[in-house]
C-alpha positions in Angstrom: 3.9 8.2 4.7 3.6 6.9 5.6 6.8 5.6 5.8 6.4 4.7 2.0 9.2 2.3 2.2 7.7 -0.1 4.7 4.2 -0.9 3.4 4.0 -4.2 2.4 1.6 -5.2 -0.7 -0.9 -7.7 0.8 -4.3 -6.9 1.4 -5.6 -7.8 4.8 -9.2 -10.0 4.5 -10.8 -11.3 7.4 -11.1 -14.7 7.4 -14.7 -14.8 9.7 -16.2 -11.7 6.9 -14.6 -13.7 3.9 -17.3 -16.5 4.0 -19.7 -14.1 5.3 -20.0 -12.0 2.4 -19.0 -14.7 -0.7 -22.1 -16.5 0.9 -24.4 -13.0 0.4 -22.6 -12.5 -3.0 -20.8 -8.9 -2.1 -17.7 -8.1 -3.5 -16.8 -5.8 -0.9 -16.5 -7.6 2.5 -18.4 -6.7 5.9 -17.8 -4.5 8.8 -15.4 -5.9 11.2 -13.9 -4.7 14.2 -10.8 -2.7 13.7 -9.1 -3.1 17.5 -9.6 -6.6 17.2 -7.3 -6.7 14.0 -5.0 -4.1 14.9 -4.7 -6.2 18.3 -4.0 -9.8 15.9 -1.5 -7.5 13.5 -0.1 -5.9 16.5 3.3 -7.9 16.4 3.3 -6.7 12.1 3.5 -3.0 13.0 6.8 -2.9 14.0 9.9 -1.7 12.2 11.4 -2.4 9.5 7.9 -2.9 8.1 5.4 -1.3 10.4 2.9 -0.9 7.7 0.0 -2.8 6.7 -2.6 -2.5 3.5 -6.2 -2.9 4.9 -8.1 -1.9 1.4 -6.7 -1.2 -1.6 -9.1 -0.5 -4.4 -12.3 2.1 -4.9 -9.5 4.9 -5.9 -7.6 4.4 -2.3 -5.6 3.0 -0.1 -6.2 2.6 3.5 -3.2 1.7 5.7 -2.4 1.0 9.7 0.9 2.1 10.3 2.7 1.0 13.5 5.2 3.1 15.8 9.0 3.3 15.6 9.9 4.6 12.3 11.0 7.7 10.7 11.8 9.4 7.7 14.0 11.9 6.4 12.5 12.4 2.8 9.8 14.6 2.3 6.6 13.4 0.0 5.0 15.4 -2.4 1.4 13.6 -2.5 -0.8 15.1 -5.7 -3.5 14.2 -3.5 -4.7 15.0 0.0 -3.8 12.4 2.8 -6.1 11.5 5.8 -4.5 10.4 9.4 -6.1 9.3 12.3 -3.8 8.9 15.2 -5.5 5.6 17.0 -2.9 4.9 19.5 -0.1 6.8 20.9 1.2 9.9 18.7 3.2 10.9 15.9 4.5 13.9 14.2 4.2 15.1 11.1 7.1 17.3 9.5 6.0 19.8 7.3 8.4 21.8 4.7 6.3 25.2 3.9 9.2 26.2 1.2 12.9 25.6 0.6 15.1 27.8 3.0 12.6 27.5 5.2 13.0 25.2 8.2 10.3 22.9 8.9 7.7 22.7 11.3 6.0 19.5 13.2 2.4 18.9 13.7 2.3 16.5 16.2 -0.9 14.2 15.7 -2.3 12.5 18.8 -4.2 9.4 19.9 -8.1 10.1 19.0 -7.0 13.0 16.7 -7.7 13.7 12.9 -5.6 15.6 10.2 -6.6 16.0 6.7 -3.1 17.3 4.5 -3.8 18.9 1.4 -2.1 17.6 -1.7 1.2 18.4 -2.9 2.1 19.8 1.0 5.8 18.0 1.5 5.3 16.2 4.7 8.0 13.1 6.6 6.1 11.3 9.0 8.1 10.8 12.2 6.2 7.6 13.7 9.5 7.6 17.0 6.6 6.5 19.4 6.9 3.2 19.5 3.3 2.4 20.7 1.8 4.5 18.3 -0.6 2.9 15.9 -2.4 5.2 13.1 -4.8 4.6 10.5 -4.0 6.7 6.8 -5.8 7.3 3.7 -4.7 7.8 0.3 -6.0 7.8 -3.1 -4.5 5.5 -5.6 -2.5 7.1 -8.9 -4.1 7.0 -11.8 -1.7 6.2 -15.2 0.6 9.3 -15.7 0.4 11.0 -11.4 3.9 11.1 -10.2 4.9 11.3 -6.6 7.7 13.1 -5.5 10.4 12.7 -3.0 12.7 15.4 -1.5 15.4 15.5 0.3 16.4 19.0 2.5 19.4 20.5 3.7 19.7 20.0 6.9 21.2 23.5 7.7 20.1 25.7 5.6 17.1 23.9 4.4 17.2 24.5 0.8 16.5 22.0 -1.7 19.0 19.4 -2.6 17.5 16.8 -4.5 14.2 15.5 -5.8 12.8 12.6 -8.0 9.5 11.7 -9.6 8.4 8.7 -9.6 4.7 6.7 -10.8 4.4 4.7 -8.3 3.1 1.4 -8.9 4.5 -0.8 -5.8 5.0 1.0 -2.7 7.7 -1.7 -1.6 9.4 -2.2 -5.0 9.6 1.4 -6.3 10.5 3.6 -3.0 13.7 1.7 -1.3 15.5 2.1 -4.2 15.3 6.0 -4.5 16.0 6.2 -1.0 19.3 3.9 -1.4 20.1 6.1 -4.8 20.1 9.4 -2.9 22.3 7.6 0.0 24.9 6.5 -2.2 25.0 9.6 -3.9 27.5 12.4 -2.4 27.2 14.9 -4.5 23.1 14.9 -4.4 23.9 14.6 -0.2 26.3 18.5 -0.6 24.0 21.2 0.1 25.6 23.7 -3.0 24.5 26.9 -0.5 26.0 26.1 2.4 28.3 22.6 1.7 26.4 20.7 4.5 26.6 16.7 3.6 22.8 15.5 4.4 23.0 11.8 6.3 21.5 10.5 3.5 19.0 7.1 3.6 15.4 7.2 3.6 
């Protein structure tokens, strides 16, 4: 997701709009310049976190997500997703159906892609110099994600989970670690293939 796993919680506020708009009275904060920050973060967006929260509130979440990760679970978003590819590329690995093997959208600096929701999509962020900008609307009470994991062979379904998430960092790692440790969720029961497991 967005490598889900490695967002960390903290809202980003600049420090030169902070004063700036407490002194006009907005609640929202000004424009600033988003390669400047990106440029200050730069050393933040690298593995094992590689994720940073710019905005989180008016029903979304916007994100910079930095190069060098990727995931082997599949997201099942009940919303659409928005990526903007700012630097570098990435690829994003679609699953149309169970027994069907996936298929990668690669996303590219300067590029746009809107995913619809409930598409089951694994970001695969291997460029290291990419840097991308993503989108997504916060849960209300009751929305559950989920999280799939595939045969690796076959490609049939061997294991999902639902989860409300309400803390990217706290609720994610340990589904990932759950479906790791656990063999028999791993055993493709079509064609016995063991999936690697993690997240």
């Amino acid at each position: 997701m967005l490598a889900f796993a490695e967002i960390t919680e903290v809202p980003v506020v600049d420090p030169a709009n902070q004063s700036s708009h407490s002194a006009l009275g907005l609640s929202f904060g000004l424009p600033f310049d988003l390669q400047d920050w990106i440029d200050e973060h730069r050393h933040e967006l690298k593995p094992p976190v590689a994720n940073r929260l710019l905005w989180s509130g008016a029903d979304m979440d916007v994100m910079i997500v930095g190069g060098g990760t990727s995931r082997i679970d599949f997201h099942d978003d009940p919303h659409p997703e928005f990526f903007h590819q700012l630097e570098g590329s990435m690829v994003l690995r679609l699953m149309d159906g169970p027994g069907r093997p996936p298929r990668d959208i690669e996303i590219l600096a300067g590029e746009v892609f809107l995913l619809p929701s409930h598409v089951r999509h694994s970001p695969r962020r291997v460029d290291p110099a990419g840097i991308g900008l993503v989108v997504e609307f916060i849960r209300p009470p009751g929305v559950v994600d989920g999280f799939e994991w595939f045969c690796e062979r076959c490609y049939h379904l061997l294991h999902r989970v639902e989860v409300q998430v309400g803390s990217i960092v706290k609720d994610l790692p340990p589904l990932f670690a759950a479906f790791s440790a656990d063999l028999e969720a791993r055993t493709c029961e079509k064609c016995g293939e063991v999936h690697p497991g993690s997240g």
